[in-house]
C-alpha positions as a printed Julia matrix, in Angstrom:
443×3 Matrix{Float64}:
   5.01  -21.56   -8.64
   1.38  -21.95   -8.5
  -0.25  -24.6   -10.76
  -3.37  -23.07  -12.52
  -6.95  -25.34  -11.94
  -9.32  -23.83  -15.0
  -8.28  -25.44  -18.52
  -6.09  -22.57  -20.42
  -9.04  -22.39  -23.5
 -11.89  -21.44  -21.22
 -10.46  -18.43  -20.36
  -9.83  -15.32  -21.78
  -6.77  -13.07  -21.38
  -6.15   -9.99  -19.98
  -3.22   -7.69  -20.11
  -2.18   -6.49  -16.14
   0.04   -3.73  -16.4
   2.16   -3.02  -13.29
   5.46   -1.5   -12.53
   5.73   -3.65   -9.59
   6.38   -7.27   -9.67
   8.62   -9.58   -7.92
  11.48   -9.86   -7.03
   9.52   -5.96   -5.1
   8.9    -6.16   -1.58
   6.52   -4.1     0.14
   3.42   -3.86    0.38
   2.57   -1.89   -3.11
   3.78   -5.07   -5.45
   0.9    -7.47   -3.77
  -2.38   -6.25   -5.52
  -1.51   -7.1    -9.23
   0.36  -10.08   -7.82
  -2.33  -11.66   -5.77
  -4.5   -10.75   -8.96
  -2.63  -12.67  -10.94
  -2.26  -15.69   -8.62
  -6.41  -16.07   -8.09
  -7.88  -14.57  -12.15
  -7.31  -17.94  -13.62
  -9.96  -19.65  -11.17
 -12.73  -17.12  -12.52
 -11.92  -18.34  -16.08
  -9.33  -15.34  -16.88
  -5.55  -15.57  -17.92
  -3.31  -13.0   -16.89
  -0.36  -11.51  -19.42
   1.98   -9.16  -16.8
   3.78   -6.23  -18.09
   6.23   -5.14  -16.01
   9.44   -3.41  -15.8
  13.08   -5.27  -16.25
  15.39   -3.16  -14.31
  13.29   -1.34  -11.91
  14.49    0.59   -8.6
  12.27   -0.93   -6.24
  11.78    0.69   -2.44
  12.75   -3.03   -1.19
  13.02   -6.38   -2.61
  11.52   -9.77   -1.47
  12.11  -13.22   -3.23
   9.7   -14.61   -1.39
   6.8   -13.04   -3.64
   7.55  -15.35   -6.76
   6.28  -18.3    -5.22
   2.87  -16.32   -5.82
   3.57  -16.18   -9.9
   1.17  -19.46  -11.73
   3.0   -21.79  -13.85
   3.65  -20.86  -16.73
   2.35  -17.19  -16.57
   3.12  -15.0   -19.69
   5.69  -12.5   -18.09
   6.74   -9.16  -20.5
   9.32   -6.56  -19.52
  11.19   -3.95  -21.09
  13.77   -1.61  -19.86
  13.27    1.75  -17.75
  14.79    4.3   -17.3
  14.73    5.97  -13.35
  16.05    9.36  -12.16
  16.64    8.01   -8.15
  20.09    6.99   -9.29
  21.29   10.92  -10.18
  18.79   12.31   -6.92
  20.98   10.1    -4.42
  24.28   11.56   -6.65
  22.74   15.53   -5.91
  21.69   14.91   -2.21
  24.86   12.77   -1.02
  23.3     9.83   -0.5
  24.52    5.95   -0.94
  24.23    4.08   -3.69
  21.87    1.61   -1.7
  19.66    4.26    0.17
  16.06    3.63   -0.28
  14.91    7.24   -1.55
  11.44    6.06   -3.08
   9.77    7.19   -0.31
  11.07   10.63   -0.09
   9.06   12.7     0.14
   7.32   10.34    2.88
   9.98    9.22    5.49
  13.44   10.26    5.42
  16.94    9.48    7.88
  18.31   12.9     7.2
  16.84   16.74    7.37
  15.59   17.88    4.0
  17.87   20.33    2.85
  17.9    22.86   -0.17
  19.26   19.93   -2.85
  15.95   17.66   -1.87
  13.85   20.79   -2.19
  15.61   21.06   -5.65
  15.17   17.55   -6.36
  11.43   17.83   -5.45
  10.37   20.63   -7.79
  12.38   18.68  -10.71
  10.41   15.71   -9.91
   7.22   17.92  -10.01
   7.3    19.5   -12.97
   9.86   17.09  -15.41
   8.56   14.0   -14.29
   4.71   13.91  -14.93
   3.03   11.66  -13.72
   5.19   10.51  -11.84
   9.42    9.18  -12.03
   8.4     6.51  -14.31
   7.22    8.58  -16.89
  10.12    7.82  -19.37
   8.71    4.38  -18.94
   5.67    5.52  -21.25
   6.76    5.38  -24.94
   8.34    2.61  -25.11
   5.77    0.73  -23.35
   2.47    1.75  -25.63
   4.91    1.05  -28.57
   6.5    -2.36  -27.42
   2.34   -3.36  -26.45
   0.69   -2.23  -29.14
   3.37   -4.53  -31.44
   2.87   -7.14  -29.25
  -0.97   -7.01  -29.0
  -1.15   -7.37  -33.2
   0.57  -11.12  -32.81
  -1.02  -12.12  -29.27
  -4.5   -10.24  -28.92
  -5.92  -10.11  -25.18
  -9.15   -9.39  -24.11
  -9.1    -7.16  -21.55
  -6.49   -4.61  -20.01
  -6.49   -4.01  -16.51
  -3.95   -1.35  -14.95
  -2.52   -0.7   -11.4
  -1.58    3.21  -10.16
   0.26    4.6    -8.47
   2.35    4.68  -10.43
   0.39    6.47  -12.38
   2.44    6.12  -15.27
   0.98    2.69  -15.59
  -2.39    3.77  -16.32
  -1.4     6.53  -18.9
   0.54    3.67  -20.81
  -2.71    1.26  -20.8
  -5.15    4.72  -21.37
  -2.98    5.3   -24.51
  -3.01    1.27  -25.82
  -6.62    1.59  -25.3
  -6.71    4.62  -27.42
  -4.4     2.77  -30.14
  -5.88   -0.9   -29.98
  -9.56   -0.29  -28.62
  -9.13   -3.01  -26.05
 -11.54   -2.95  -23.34
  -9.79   -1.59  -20.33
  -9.95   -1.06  -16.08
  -8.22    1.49  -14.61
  -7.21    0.7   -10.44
  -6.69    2.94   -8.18
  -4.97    1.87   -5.1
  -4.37    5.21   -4.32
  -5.59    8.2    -5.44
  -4.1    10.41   -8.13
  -4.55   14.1    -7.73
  -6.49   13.79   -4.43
  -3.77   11.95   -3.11
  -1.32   13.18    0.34
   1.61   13.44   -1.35
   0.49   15.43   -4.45
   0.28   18.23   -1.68
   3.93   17.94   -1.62
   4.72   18.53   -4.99
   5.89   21.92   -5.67
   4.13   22.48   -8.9
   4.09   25.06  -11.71
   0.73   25.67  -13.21
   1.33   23.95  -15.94
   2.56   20.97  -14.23
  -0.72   21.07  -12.3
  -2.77   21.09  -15.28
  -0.95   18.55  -17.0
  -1.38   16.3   -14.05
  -5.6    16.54  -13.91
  -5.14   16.62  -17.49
  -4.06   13.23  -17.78
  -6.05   12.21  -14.8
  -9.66   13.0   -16.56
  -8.34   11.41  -19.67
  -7.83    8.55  -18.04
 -11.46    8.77  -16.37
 -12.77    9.49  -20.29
 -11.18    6.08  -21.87
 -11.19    3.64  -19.12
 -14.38    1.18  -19.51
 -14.29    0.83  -15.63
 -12.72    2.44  -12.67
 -11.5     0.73   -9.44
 -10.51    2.07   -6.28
  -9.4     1.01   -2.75
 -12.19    2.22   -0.74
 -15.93    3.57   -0.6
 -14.76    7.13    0.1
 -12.38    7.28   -2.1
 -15.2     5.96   -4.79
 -17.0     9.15   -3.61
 -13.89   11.65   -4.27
 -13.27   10.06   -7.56
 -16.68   10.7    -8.67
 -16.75   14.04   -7.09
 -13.94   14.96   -9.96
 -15.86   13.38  -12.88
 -14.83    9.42  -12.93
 -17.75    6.91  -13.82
 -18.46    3.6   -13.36
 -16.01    3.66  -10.05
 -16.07    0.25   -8.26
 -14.38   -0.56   -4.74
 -11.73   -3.1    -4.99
  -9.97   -3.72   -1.09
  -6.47   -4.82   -0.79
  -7.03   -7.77    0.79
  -5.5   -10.65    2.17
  -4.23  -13.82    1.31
  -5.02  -16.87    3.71
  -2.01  -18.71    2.0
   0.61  -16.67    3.27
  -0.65  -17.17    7.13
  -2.05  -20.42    7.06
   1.75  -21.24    8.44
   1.95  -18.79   10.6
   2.57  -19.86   14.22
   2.48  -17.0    16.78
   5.5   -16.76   19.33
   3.34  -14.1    21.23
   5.76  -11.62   23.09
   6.64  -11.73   26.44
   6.37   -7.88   26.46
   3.6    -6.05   26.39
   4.37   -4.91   22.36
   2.32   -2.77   20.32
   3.83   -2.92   16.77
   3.62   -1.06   14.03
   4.59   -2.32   10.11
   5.48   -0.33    7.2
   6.18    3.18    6.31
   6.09    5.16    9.68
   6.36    9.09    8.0
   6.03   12.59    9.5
   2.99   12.83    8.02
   1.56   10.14   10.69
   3.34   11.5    13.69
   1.77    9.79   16.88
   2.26   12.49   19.12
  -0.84   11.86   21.19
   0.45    8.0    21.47
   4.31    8.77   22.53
   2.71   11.28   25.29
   0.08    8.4    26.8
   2.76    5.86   26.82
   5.07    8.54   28.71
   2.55    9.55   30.85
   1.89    5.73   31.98
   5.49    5.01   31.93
   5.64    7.71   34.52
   2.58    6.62   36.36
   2.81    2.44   36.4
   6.48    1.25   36.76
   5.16   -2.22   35.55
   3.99   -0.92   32.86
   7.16    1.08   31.77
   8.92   -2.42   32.24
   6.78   -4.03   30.4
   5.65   -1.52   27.04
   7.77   -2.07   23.92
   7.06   -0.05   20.63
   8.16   -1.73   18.06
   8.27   -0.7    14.42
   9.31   -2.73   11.25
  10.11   -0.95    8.27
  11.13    2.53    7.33
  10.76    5.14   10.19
  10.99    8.75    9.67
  13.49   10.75   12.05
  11.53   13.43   12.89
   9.05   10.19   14.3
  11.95    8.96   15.82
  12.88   12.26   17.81
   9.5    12.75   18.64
  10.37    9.8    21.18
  13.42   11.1    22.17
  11.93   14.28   23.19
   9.55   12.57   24.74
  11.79   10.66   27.11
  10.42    6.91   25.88
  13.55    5.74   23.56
  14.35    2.81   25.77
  10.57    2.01   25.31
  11.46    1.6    21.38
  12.08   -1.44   19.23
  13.22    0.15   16.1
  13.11   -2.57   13.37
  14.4    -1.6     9.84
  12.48   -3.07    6.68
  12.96   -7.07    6.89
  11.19   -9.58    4.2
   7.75   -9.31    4.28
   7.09  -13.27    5.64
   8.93  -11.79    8.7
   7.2    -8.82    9.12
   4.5   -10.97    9.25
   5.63  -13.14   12.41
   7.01  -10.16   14.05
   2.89   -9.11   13.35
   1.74  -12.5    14.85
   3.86  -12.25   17.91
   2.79   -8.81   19.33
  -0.04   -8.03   21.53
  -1.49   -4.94   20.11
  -1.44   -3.4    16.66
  -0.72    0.15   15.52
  -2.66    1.34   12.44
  -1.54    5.14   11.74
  -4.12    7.21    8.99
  -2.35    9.89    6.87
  -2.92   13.01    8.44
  -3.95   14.57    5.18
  -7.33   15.49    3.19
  -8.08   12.07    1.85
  -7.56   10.35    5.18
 -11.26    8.78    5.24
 -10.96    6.68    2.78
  -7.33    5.52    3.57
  -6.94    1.78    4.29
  -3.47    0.97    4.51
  -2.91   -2.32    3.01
  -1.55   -3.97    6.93
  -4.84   -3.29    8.14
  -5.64   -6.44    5.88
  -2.81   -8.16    7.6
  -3.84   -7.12   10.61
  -7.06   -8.83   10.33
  -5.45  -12.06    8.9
  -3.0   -12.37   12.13
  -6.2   -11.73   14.42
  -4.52   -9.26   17.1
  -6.39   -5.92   18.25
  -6.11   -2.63   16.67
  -5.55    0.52   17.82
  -6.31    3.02   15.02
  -5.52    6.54   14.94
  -7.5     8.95   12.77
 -10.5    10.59   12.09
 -13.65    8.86   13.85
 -16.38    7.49   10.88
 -13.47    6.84    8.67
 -12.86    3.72    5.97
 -10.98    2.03    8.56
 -12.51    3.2    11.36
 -15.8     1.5     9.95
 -14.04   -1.84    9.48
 -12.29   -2.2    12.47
 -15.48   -1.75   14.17
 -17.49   -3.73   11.74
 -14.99   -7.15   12.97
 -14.83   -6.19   16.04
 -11.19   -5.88   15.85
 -10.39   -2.99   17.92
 -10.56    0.66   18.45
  -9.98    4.2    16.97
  -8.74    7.54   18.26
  -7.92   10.71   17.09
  -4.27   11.45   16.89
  -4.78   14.02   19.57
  -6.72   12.47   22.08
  -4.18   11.6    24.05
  -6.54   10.58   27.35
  -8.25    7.92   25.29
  -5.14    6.17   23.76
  -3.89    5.91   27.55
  -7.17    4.64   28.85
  -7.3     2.28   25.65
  -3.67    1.16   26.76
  -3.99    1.0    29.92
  -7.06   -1.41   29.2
  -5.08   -4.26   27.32
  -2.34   -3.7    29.55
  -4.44   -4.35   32.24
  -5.8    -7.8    30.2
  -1.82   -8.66   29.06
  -1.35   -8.78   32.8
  -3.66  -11.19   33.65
  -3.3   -13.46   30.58
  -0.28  -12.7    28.65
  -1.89  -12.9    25.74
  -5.18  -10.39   24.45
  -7.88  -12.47   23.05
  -9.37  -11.3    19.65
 -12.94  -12.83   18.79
 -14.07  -11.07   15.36
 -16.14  -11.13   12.99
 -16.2   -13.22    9.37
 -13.28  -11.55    7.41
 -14.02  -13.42    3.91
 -14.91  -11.08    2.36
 -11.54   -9.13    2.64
  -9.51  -12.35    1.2
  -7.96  -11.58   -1.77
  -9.82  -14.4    -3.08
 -13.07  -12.32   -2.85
 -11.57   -9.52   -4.31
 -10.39  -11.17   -7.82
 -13.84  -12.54   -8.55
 -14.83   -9.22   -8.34
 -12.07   -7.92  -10.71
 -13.57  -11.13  -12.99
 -16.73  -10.58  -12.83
 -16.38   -6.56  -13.98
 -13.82   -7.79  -16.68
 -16.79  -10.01  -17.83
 -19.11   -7.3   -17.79
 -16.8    -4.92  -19.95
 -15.78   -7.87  -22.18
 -19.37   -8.49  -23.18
């Protein structure tokens, strides 16, 4: 537990509502929860609403060492369909289906199609949305005996920010509504199979939630853009982040192959096609370099990603590395020589930063990025001097971009990194500006 620094009655309170909270894991649970850790250095105490028996995507335990002392904590019950989907589609009772309609082990089949269009249509905004009710009436109680602030609300899930949208329609509170990703601009809401009522219903709530939030916060610049493109006002850019705590520790064990690793969700919807056919083309070429290459990936890998490589002929060239505690993802981040930073391949893909790029930075290792060129992450990478980006299909620059740190791995074993002041992207940075629009609202 952290031990807060500011005396308790200089600062003012504000409500965080997020579905995610330790004991989560990933990488989804770590903006609220690095909010909360730095707010009460910029004179602002955080209340957390959470849920108590949520189905997370993973778990880490590691994350409550980021909770302060003494934090206010509120939860109330649930209640999540993923139990009855893994029932219809044959899955395990401990099969991680939160991502489904992202990365999957097995071939979608007619029951996940089924499963899909259910979620679509019953479960607006998303499979939290029983979640809502309760919430704004279990709040709203709760606010008349211990009055906050501010309110300040994390999607997706989306369902968070309908619950603070209707407090703030109840209580009055001044309220910020985040974005860390998108809502109906997102990738995945092209996978929804919607009615046209379901579609309305879904921009519906989105513009009301545009209409009553006193400020609007998103992940990136073009992603402010798209947001106002659709109506939204007073849209702010708040980045991910990183936290210099959780690396200060951090000792690199630097591979002894020449590793390019990848963290986090790897879906069909970021297939590195280009990528697999460089490496097998210099695999083919450079025997030292086929003895030497390792892909590795940590965390949830899609199948159709993973037979991609088989078709390919470089599955001995694979380190597949299935979701771990984040502190080890981490190392296994510190100890490769080359990073692998894979953009959606959907309409919103210039303004996605994926929260490891962050990471990336903090461990100080280059980047290969694929995407579009002039993109969010594109800009930043280049901006640090902290790598390069390619288009997913330009295969003959991802080789010669290989082939380039292979050629430096070979002479040093190691691939130096010197970059550019990345303060600014500390999570640190980021809360005082979260404080400093909470004191403009709160004025």
């Amino acid at each position: 537990m952290l031990k807060k620094n500011v005396p308790e009655k200089k600062r003012k309170k504000v409500l965080i509502i997020s579905y995610y909270w330790p004991p989560c894991g990933g990488i989804g649970v770590l903006r609220c929860l690095k909010l909360a850790k730095y707010l009460s250095e910029f004179g602002w105490e955080p209340v957390v609403y959470t849920a108590e028996n949520a189905h997370y995507p993973s778990y880490d335990e590691g994350n409550f060492k980021d909770i302060p002392e003494g934090m206010t904590i509120l939860k109330q019950p649930i209640f999540e369909p993923y139990t009855f989907y893994k029932k219809f589609t044959g899955q395990p009772k401990n099969a991680n289906v939160n991502h489904a309609l992202v990365a999957t082990d097995q071939k979608r089949g007619l029951r996940h199609t089924i499963s899909v269009w259910i979620r679509s249509n019953i479960f607006i905004p998303d499979a939290r949305a029983f979640w809502i009710r309760p919430s704004v009436k279990f709040l709203v109680n709760y606010l008349k005996n211990n009055p906050v602030d501010a309110i300040f609300s994390d999607g997706p899930p989306h369902t968070n920010n309908v619950i603070a949208c209707r407090v703030k329609q109840k209580t009055g509170i001044p309220w910020i509504a985040d974005f860390q990703d998108p809502w109906t601009q997102v990738d995945l809401y092209e996978r929804l199979i919607l009615t046209d009522w379901a579609d309305r219903k879904y921009h519906d709530l989105e513009q009301e939630t545009f209409q009553n939030a006193d400020r609007i916060t998103i992940a990136s610049p073009s992603w402010k853009t798209d947001l106002e493109n659709i109506g939204a006002k007073n849209v702010s850019v708040f980045y991910y982040g990183y936290d210099k705590a959780d690396f200060q520790d951090l000792i690199p064990q630097y591979d002894k192959k020449f590793t390019l690793t990848h963290t986090g969700l790897l879906g069909a919807d970021r297939m590195p096609t280009g990528l697999f056919e460089a490496v097998s083309e210099l695999a083919q070429e450079n025997k030292a370099f086929r003895d030497a290459f390792r892909f590795r990936t940590v965390g949830k890998t899609d199948n159709e990603v993973l037979q991609k490589a088989k078709d390919l002929g470089i599955w001995d060239l694979l380190e597949v590395i299935s979701q771990v505690p984040r502190e080890q993802a981490l190392q296994y981040t510190a100890n490769s020589q080359m990073l692998l930073l894979l953009l959606n391949l959907a309409g919103n893909t210039m303004g996605r930063i994926p929260g490891k790029l962050y990471e990336y930075f903090a461990v100080k290792r280059p980047i290969l990025c694929l995407g579009p060129t002039g993109s969010d992450s594109d800009r930043m990478i280049s901006e640090v001097k902290a790598g390069f980006s390619a288009n997913y299909h330009e295969k003959d620059k991802i080789k010669k971009l290989l082939f380039h740190y292979f050629q430096i791995w070979q002479e040093r074993k190691v691939i130096p990194l010197e970059t550019a002041n990345f303060e600014k992207y500390t999570n640190y940075a980021q809360t005082q500006k979260i404080a400093q629009l909470l004191d403009q609202i709160t004025r």
